[in-house]
N, C-alpha and C positions, 0 to 999 in steps of 0.2 A: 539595344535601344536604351536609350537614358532620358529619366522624366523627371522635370524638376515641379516638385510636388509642393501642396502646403496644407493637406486635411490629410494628416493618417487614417481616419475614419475612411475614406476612396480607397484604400488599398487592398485588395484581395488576395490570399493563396502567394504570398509572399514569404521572405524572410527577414525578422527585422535584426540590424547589425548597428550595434553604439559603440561610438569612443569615447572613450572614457582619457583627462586628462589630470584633472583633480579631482579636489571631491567633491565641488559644488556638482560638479558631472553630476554626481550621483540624485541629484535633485529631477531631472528629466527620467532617470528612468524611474522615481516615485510615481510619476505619472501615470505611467503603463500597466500601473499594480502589480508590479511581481512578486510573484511569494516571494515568504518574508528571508526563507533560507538562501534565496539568492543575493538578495541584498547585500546580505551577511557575508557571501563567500566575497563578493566584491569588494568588502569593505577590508576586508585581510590584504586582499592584494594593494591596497591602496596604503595601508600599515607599511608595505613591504615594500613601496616602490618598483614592483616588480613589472616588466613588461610582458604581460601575458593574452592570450584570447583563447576563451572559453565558450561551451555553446551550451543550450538547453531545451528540454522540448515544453514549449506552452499549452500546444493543440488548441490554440484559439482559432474562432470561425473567422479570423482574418491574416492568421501568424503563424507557423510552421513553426518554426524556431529562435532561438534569441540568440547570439553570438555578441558577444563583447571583447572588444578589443582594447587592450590596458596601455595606453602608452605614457608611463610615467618613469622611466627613466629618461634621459635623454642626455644622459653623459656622452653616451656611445653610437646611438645613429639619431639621425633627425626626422622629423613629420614625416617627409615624403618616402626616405628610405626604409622607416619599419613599417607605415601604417598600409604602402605598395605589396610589399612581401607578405602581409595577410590578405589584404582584400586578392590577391591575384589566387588564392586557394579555395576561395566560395564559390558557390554553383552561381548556375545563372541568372539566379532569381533572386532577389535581396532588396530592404530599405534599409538605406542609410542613415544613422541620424548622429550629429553631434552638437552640442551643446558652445561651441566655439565658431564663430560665425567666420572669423577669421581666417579656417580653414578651409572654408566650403570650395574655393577655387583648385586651391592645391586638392580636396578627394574627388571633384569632379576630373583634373586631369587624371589621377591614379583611376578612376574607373575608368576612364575612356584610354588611356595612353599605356596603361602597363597593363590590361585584360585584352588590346587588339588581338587579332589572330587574323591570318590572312587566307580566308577561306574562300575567294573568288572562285577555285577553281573547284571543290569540294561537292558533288554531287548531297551530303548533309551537310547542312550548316547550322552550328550551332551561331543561337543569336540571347545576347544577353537581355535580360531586361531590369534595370539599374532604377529604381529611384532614389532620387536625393530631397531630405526634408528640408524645407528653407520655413523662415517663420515670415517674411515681409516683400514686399513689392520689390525694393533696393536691390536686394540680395538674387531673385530672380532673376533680373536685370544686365546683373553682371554676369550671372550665369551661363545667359544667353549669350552673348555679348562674348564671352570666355568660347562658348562651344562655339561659333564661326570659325574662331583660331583652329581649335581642336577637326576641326573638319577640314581645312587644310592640310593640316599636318597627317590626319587619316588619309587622306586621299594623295598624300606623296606619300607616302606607306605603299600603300598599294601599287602607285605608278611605278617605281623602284623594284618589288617583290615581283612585278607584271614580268611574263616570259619575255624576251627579244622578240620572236615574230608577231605579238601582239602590240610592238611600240618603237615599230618601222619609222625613221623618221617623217613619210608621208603626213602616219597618223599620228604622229608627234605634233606637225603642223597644223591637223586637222582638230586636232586637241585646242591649241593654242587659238585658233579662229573660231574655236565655237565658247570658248570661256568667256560671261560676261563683263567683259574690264570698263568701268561707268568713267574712270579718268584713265584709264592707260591705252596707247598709241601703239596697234601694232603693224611691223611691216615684216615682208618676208620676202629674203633674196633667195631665187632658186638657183637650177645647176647650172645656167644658161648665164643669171647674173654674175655666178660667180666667178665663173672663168671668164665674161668680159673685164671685169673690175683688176683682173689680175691677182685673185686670191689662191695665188697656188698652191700656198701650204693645206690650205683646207680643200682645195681639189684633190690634193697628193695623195692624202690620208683617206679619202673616199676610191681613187681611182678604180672604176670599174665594178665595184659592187653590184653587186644587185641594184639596191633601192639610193637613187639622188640623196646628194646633200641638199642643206637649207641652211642659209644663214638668217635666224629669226630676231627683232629686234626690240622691245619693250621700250616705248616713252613716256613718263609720267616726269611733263614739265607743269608746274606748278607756277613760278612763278620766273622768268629769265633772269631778272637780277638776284637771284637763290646760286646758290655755290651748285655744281652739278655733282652727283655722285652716280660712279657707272659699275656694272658687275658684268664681270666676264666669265663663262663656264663654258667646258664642251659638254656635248653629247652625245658619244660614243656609243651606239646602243646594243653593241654588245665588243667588248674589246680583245679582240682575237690575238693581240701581237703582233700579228701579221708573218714574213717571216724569222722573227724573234719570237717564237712563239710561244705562248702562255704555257708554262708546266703543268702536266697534270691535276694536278690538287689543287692549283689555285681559277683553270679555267672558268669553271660550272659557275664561278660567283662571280661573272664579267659580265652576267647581264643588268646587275647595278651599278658596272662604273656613270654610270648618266644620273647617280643619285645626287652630286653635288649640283648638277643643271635642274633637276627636277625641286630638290629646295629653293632654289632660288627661284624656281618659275613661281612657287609657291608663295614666299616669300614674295615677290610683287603682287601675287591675287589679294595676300595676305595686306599691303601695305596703297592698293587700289583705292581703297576709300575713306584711307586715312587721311587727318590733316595733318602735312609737313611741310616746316619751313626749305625743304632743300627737295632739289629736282633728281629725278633716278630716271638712269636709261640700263637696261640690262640687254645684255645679247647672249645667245649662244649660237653655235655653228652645230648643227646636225647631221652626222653621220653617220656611216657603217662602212668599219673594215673589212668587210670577211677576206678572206686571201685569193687573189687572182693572177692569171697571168699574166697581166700588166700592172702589180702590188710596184709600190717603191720599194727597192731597195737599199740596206746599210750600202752606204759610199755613196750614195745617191746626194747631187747636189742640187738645193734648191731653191728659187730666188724668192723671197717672201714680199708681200703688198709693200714693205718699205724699202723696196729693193736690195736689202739683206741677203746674201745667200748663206745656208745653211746644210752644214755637211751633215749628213743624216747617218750617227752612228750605231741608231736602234732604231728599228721600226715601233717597236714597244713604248717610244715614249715620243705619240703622237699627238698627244693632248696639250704637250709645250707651243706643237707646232699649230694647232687650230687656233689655238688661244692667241698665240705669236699675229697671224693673220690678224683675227677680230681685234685686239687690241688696235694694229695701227691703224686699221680700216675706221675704226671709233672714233682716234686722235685726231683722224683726219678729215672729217665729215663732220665733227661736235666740239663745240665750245666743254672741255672737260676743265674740272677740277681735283679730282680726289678717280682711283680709280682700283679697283676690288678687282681679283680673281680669286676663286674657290676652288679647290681640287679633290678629292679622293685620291692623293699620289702615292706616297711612300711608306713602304715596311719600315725605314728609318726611324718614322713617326710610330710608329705602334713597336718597334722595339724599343723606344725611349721611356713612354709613357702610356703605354697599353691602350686601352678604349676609353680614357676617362677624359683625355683634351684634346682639344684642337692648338695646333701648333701659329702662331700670328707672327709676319713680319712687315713692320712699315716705317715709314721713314715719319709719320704724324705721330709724336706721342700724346697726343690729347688723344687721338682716336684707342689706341693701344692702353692709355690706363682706362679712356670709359669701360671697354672690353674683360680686362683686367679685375676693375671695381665690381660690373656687374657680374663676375664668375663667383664671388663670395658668397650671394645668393640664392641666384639664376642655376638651377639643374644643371645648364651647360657652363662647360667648362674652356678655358683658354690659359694657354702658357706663353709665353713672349721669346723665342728665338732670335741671338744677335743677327747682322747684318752688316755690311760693309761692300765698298769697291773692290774690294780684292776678290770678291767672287767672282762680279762682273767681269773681271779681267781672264778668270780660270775658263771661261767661256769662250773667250777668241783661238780661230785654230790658224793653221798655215795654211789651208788650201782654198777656204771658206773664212768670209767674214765670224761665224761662228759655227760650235757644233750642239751638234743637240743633245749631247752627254758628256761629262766631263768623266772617264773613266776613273782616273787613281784620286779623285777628291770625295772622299765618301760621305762628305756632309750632306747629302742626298736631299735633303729640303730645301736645303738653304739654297743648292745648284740650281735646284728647278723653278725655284723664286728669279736666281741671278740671272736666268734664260731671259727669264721673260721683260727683263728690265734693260734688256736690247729694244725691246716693241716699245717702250715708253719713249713716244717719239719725241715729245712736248712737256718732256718731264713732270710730270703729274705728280701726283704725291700720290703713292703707291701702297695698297696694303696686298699679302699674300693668304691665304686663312690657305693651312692642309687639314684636311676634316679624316683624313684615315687616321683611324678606320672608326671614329666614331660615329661616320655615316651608317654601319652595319655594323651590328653585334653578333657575336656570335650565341646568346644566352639573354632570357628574362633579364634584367639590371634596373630597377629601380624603374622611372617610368620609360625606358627603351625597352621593347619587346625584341624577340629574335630575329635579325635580318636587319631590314631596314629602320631607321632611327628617327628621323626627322632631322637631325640635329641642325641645326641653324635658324630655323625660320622665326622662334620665339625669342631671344637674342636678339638678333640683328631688326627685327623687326620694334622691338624696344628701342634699341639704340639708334634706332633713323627716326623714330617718335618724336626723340627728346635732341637731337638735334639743331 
């Protein structure tokens, strides 16, 4: 629980935690009356530039302990990165106070964003209790105003870390029809709609499961003469392979491939009551593979909504083909302009550049340097992969209009962007975002905790802001 406070006199059986950035810092904590020896040891560290945090005991009838955090170096990491890696080693009981008002945003994320823990299913749970000092109305304000965001992005935390049988696509749907959306339009095409429509890529990939597909559809038009922009993701909800099937070591974490659909579901709760000059329609298709006697199989041919047939050389990379569907089904139902898929796809991407970026390709470079620009400041990160026709072409096979994996071309990102730019039926201006594996971490990192990340929703939700 986090409480954004303004009498430290209210606070009980606490512990209080300063940062310290210069030296007028030291001014705030004259307030507090410290013995005079602490002062003293503070004031060396501040001699020394030194990035330090130290504690102490007060035994005040309102303060357990004092904990100071030095952050005066800042050659080497920045605000978020060092001041995260202490606050994430305090108990659970702490006040926060700093003297820079500036930052108050960025320690309310590190309290809430790098101390998550996903304890839904934990018969004890441990529950923090955080306050933060603000001195003015303003400051509150934003705070507030801050923790909405931070509550979506907890609550895709969770949906992502959530088992598989607890996020059936039923209740995926049932999810999405009970979230209050005060501007967003939703519809939902079930298993019956889909095989009339002729969506067969997305019937393929479900065939016989257990639990139906859904094609779910988000509209927030704003204004019609507004430029549209659309996001397309699956929702795999737990990704077996199918007959390609998942190795070992890597199956057990298949019940977050649905995390790039679930940021983006977030991402429009998140941008629901915003004011934007530009119209957003989002879809995803909802599914489950589990493997059946009626699964597709490789060599399987298959005609897609734009009458495209697709030779299917991996059941494993089925997410090309849900997507493939939803895109033309969009292009061709909606006045589009600009048009977004998100993935969790390739090891490619995380052998290139590990967990720190997401990979971007589009044919807009205004969109590509906004993206670009805000990585310099924005926690989240993006790198710009080239692009060309010549992929699109490494995608045509002999027996099929195209195949759903290009074997000997190992540019593995860039293939599974150039798939999908068969479904751009109305040539759209396209961008591709691959999020692996910054969607999941494997490790504490700064404000991503272990698992699930958030990664998208503060970003992109910026960047359609300011559009």
């Amino acid at each position: 629980m986090i409480n954004i406070v303004n009498n430290i006199q209210n606070i009980k059986n606490s512990n209080l935690v300063f940062i310290i950035e210069e030296e007028i810092d030291l001014e705030i904590l004259k307030t507090f009356e410290l013995e005079e020896k602490f002062l003293e040891k503070e004031k060396e560290f501040l001699e020394k530039k030194e990035n330090k945090t130290f504690e102490f005991f007060v035994w005040n009838e309102n303060f357990d302990k004092v904990f100071i955090i030095n952050f005066l170096d800042k050659t080497k990491k920045n605000f978020i990165e060092y001041i995260s890696s202490e606050i994430i080693k305090l108990g659970e009981n702490f006040t926060i106070i700093s003297n820079s008002e500036n930052n108050l945003e960025k320690i309310l994320d590190i309290c809430i964003l790098s101390r998550y823990k996903f304890n839904l299913y934990k018969t004890e749970k441990i529950i923090d209790n955080i306050n933060i000092f603000i001195k003015n109305e303003e400051d509150q304000e934003n705070l507030e105003k801050r923790q909405k965001t931070l509550e979506n992005i907890i609550d895709c935390r969770n949906l992502v870390n959530t088992p598989t049988s607890d996020k059936t696509p039923e209740k995926i749907v049932d999810l999405v029809k009970q979230t209050d959306f005060k501007n967003t339009k939703i519809k939902i095409l079930d298993h019956s709609d889909i095989r009339k429509k002729w969506l067969n890529l997305i019937d393929s990939v479900w065939k016989w499961s257990e639990n139906k597909p859904y094609l779910v559809i988000l509209e927030k038009i704003v204004n019609p003469e507004y430029p549209t922009y659309w996001f397309i993701w699956k929702w795999v909800v737990f990704d077996t392979g199918w007959i390609n099937l998942k190795p070992e070591n890597h199956i057990y974490d298949m019940k977050d491939d649905m995390a790039w659909a679930a940021t983006v579901f977030y991402t429009m709760k998140e941008l629901d009551t915003k004011d934007l000059k530009i119209n957003i329609i989002a879809a995803f298709p909802l599914v489950e593979n589990s493997i059946s006697g009626s699964a597709y199989r490789p060599s399987d041919i298959i005609k897609a909504y734009n009458s495209k047939t697709v030779d299917v050389k991996n059941t494993d990379a089925e997410w090309r083909l849900v997507l493939a569907d939803t895109m033309s089904y969009l292009s061709d139902n909606y006045k589009l302009d600009y048009m977004m898929t998100v993935a969790t796809l390739t090891w490619a991407c995380m052998y290139a550049i590990w967990y720190n970026y997401a990979w971007i390709m589009w044919t807009d470079k205004y969109i590509i340097s906004k993206l670009l620009e805000q990585s310099k400041d924005n926690f989240e990160k993006y790198w710009q992969l080239p692009f060309s026709n010549f992929y699109i072409e490494k995608t045509k096979w002999e027996i099929s209009d195209i195949k759903n994996l290009s074997e000997w071309v190992y540019a593995w990102a860039t293939m599974w962007r150039a798939f999908l730019a068969n479904f751009c039926d109305k040539w759209e201006k396209f961008i591709h975002i691959d999020i692996a594996w910054v969607a999941n971490y494997p490790e504490n990192y700064w404000l991503y905790s272990k698992w699930a990340t958030w990664f998208w929703i503060d970003s992109l939700s910026k960047l359609f802001m300011e559009l």
